[in-house]
C-alpha positions in Angstrom: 178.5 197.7 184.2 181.5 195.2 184.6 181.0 192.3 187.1 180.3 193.7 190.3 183.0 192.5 193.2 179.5 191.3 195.6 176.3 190.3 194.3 172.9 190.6 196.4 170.3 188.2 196.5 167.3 190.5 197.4 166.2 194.1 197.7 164.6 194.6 200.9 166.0 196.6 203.6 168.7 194.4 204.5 169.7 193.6 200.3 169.7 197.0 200.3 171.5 198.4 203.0 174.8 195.8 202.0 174.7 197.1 198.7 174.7 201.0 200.0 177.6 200.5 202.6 179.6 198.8 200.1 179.1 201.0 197.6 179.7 203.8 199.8 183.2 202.0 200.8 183.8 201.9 196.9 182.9 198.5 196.1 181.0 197.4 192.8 177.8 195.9 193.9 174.7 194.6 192.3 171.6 193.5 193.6 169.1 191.0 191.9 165.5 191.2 192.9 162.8 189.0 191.5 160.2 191.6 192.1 159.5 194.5 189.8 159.8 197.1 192.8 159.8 197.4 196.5 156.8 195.8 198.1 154.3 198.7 199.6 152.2 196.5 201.7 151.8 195.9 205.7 155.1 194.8 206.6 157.5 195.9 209.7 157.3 199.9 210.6 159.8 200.1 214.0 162.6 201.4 213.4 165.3 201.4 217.3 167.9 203.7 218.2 171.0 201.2 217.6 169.9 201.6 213.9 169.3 205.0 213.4 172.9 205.6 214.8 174.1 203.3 212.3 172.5 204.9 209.5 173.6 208.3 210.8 176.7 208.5 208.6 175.0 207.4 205.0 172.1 210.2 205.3 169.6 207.5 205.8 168.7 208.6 209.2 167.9 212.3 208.3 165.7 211.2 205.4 163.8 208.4 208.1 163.6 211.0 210.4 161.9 213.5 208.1 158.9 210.9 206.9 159.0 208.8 210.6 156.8 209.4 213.8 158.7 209.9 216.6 158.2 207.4 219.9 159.5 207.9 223.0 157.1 206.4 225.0 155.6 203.0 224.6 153.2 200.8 227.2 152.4 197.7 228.4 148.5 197.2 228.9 145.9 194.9 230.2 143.2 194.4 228.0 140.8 194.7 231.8 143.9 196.1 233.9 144.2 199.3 231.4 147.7 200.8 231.4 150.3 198.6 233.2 153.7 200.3 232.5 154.7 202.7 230.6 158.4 203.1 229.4 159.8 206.6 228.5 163.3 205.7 226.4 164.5 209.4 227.3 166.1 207.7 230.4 168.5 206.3 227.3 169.2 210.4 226.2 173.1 209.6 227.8 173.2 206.7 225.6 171.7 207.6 222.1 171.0 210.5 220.0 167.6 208.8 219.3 165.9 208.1 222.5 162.6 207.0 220.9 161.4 204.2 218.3 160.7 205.5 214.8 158.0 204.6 213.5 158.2 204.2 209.2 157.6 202.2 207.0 159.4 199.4 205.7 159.0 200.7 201.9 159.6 204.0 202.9 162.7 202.9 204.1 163.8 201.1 200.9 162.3 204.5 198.8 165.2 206.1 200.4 168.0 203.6 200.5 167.5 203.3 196.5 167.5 207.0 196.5 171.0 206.8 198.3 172.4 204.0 195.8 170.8 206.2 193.0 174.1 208.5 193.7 176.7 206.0 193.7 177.7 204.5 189.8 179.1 201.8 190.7 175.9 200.1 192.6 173.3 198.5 190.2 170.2 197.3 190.9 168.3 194.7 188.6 164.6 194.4 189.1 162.4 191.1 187.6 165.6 188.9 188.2 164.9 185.9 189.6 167.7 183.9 191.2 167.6 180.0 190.5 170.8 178.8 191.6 174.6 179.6 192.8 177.9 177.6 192.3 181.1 178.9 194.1 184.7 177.9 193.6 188.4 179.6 194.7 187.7 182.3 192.9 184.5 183.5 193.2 180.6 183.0 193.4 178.5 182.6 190.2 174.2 183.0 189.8 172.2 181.6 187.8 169.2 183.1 187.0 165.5 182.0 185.5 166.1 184.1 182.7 169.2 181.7 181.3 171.7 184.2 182.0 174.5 184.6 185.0 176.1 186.7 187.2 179.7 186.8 189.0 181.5 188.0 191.7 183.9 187.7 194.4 181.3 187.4 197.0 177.2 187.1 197.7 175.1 188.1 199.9 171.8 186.1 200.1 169.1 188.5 201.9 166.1 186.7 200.2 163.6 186.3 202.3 162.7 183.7 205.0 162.4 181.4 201.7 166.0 182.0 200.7 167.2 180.8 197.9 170.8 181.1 198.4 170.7 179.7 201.9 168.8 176.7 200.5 171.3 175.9 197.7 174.4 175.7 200.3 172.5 173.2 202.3 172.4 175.8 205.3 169.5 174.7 208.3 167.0 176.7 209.3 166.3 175.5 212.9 163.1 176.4 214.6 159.0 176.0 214.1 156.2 178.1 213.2 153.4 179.1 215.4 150.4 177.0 215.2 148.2 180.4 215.0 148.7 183.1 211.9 148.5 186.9 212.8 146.1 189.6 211.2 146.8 193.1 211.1 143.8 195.2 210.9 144.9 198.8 209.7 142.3 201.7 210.5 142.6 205.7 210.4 140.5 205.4 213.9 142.9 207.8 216.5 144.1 205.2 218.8 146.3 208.0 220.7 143.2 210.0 221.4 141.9 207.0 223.2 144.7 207.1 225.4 147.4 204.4 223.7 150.9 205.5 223.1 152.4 205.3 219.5 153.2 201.9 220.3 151.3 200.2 222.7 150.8 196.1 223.6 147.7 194.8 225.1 147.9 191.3 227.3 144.8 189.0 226.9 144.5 185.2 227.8 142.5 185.0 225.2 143.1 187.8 222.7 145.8 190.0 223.2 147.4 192.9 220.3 149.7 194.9 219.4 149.1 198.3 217.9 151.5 201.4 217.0 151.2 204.5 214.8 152.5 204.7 210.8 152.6 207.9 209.0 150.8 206.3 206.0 150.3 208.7 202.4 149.5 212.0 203.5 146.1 214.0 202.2 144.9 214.5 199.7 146.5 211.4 197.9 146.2 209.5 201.1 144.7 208.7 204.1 147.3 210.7 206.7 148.6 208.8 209.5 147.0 205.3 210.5 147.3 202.7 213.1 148.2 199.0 212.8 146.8 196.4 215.2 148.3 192.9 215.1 145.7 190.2 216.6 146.8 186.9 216.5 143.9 184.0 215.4 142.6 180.9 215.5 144.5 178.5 213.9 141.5 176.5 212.4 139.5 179.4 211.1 139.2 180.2 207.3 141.5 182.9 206.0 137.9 184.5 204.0 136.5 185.0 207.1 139.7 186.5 209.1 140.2 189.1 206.3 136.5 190.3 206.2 136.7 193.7 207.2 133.4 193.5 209.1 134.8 190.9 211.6 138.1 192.7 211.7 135.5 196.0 212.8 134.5 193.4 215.3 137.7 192.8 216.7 138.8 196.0 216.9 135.3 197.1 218.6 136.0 194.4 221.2 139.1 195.8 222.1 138.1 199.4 222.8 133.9 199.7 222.9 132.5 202.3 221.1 129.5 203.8 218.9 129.9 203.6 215.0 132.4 201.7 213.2 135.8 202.0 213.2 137.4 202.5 209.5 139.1 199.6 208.6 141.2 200.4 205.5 143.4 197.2 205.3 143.8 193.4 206.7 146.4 191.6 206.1 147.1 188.0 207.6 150.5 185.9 207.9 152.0 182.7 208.9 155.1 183.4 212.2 157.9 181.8 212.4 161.2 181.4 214.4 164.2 180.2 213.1 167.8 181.2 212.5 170.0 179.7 210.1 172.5 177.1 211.0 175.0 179.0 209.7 175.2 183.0 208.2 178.7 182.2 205.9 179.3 179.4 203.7 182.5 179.7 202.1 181.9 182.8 199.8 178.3 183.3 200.4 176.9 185.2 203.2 173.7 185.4 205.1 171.3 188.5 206.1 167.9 189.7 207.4 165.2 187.1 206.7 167.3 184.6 205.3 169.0 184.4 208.0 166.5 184.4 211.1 162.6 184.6 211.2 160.4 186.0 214.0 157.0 187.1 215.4 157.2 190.9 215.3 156.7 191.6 218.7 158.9 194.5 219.6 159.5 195.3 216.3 162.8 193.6 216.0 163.1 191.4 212.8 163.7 194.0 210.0 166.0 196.3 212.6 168.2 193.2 213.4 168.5 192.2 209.4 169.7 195.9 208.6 172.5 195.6 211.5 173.1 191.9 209.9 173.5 193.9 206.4 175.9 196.9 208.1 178.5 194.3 209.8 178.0 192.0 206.6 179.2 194.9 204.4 181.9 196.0 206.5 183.5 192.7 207.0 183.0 191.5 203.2 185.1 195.3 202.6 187.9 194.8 205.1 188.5 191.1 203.0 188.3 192.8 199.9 191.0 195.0 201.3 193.3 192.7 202.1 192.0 191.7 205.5 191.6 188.0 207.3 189.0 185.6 205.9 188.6 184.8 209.5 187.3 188.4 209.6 183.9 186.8 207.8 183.4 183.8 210.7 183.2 186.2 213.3 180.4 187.7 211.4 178.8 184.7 211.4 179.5 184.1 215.0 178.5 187.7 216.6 174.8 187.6 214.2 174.1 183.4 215.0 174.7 184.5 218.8 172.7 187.5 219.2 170.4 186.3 216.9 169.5 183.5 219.4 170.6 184.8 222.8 168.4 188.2 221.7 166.3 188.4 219.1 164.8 184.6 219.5 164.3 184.9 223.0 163.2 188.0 223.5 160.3 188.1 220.5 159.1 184.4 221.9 159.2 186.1 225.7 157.2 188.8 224.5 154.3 186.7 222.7 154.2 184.6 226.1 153.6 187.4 228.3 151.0 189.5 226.0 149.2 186.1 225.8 150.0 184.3 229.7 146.6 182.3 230.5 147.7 181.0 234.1 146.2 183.9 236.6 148.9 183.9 239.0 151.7 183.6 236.1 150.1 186.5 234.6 149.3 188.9 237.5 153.5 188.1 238.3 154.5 188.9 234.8 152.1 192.2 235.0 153.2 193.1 238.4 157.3 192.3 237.7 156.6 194.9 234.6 154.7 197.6 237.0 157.7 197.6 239.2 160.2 197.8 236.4 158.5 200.9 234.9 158.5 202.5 238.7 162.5 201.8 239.3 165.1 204.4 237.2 167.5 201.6 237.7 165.2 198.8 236.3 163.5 200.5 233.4 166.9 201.8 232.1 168.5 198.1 232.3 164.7 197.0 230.3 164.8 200.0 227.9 168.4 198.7 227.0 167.2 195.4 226.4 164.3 196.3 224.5 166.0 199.0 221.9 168.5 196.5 221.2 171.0 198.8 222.5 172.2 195.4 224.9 172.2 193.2 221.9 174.6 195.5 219.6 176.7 195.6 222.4 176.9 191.6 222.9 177.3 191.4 219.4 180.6 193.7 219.4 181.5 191.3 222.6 181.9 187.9 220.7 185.6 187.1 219.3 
């Protein structure tokens, strides 16, 4: 393949979904991944309306929709209180063809986006490339890689991970801090719907609150059929050994909902959370996306669905230049993703952790009873569900100038 006209840093959902709307327009694109192939361990699984829509057009949506679990209801609980609110995004039917969350996984997600580029000739993807350093000038952009060799192209796209590269070699902030406490997710085939939860479900505590929501996982006989995740989050002093061990993460789980025999634990996984956002998504010829350019906690399932509508505007506004259009057209991208990505995502993924973990009494019986009266108003839940799907954010997005 010739040089591509945009390179991309990365090959997760947002790496990917640049390289598939740009190919799509007719673009030459190829993507440079330091990993051999997608990563198929516990990462984000919620996929909101505003981005099914989006993927509508490519196929991507019908192929989600055939793996995915569909959510239409999700709650808010007490860990004592029991159900506090429960939010049914059908009120949104008027406003979305997909009034629910989909729940999927994230390397199901880029399974079906490489099966997409797959069709297109001109998109290229090169695994076991490991980007090292970029130059730009007038012209162009050029990698450099750990192999010795190098890449160019009119424009990149770093989408590298929270540890990006690319935004590192153009000098670009990453504003924010890191939770003193890391989370674990304890994955089990235990039924959590037939104990009453819906398909995505958060549990306030003072002291240990979760979240937990419903993945399709492998199906029988090659795997386990459906599971559920619970995110707990832990004490910042304890040893990771003894946070992984699947007979304390039983423990944990037992705590939450009492019962006889052991719950299956089939995974843990722990992780360091962070919130930042780039100071900047655009330098000069270089662009910014998904992780690399904003972290968060993953409450509400926000992160990889913001990165993806990061990748979709990226793509078309790196197009419309290609085509002739203003360069200004690429510092309003950077404008309507820095704003939402601190007026929305930011805000709302920090409110969230401080509600599900509140340990003032009368702060949280206000918080608890604010959300019961929310859930029991039309008028209140709709403006909430709005919020929540991101439906609100997309929309202030389009707003900015």
């Amino acid at each position: 393949m010739a040089d591509p006209k945009v390179l991309i840093a990365g090959a997760g959902p947002a790496g990917l979904t640049v390289a598939l709307f740009l190919a799509r327009a007719g673009i030459p694109v190829r993507v440079l991944e330091r990993h051999t192939e997608p990563f198929e361990d516990p990462r984000a699984a919620t996929i909101h309306p505003p981005t099914l829509e989006m993927y509508a057009g490519s196929g991507v949506t019908d192929d989600l929709l055939a793996q995915g679990i569909r959510a239409p209801v999700w709650q808010f609980r007490g860990r004592a209180e029991g159900v506090v609110a429960e939010f049914d995004l059908s009120l949104l039917s008027d406003v979305t063809p997909f009034p629910f969350r989909l729940q999927c996984e994230q390397h199901k997600l880029c399974r079906i986006l490489l099966t997409h580029l797959a069709r297109h000739p001109a998109a290229e993807i090169r695994w076991g490339v490991e980007v090292i350093g970029i130059a730009q000038d007038a012209d162009g952009v050029t990698v450099a890689t750990a192999a010795g060799d190098t890449h160019r192209a009119a424009f990149l796209v770093g989408a590298d991970g929270g540890r990006s590269v690319v935004r590192k070699s153009q000098e670009i902030g990453f504003e924010g801090f890191t939770w003193p406490e890391r989370f674990l997710v304890v994955t089990t085939t235990e039924d959590m719907g037939a104990k009453g939860y819906a398909l995505s479900s958060y549990v306030s505590d003072p002291v240990t609150w979760c979240a937990m929501f419903k993945v399709p996982g492998k199906p029988a006989p090659d795997g386990l059929g459906p599971l559920w995740r619970i995110v707990f989050p832990t004490d910042p002093e304890a040893e990771e050994a003894a946070l992984l061990d699947r007979a304390a993460a039983r423990g944990r789980v037992r705590a939450l909902i009492p019962q006889h025999g052991d719950f299956p634990i089939v995974h843990t996984n722990l992780y360091a959370v962070h919130q930042r956002v780039a100071t900047s998504f655009r330098r000069g010829r270089v662009l910014l996306a998904g992780d690399a350019a904003h972290v968060n906690n993953p409450l509400g399932g926000m992160g990889m669905n913001f990165g993806i509508h990061d990748a979709i505007l990226a793509a078309e506004r790196i197009a419309a230049v290609l085509d002739g259009g203003a360069d200004d057209l690429l510092d309003r991208y950077d404008r309507q993703r820095r704003h939402v990505a601190e007026a929305f995502l930011q805000a709302m993924t920090i409110a969230n952790k401080k509600t599900l973990e509140e340990k003032d009494p009368a702060a949280r019986a206000a918080r608890l009873a604010e959300l019961r009266a929310t859930a029991a108003d039309p008028a209140k839940a709709r403006a909430h569900l709005l919020r929540t799907s991101m439906i609100e954010g997309v929309r202030a997005a389009a707003a900015v100038m």
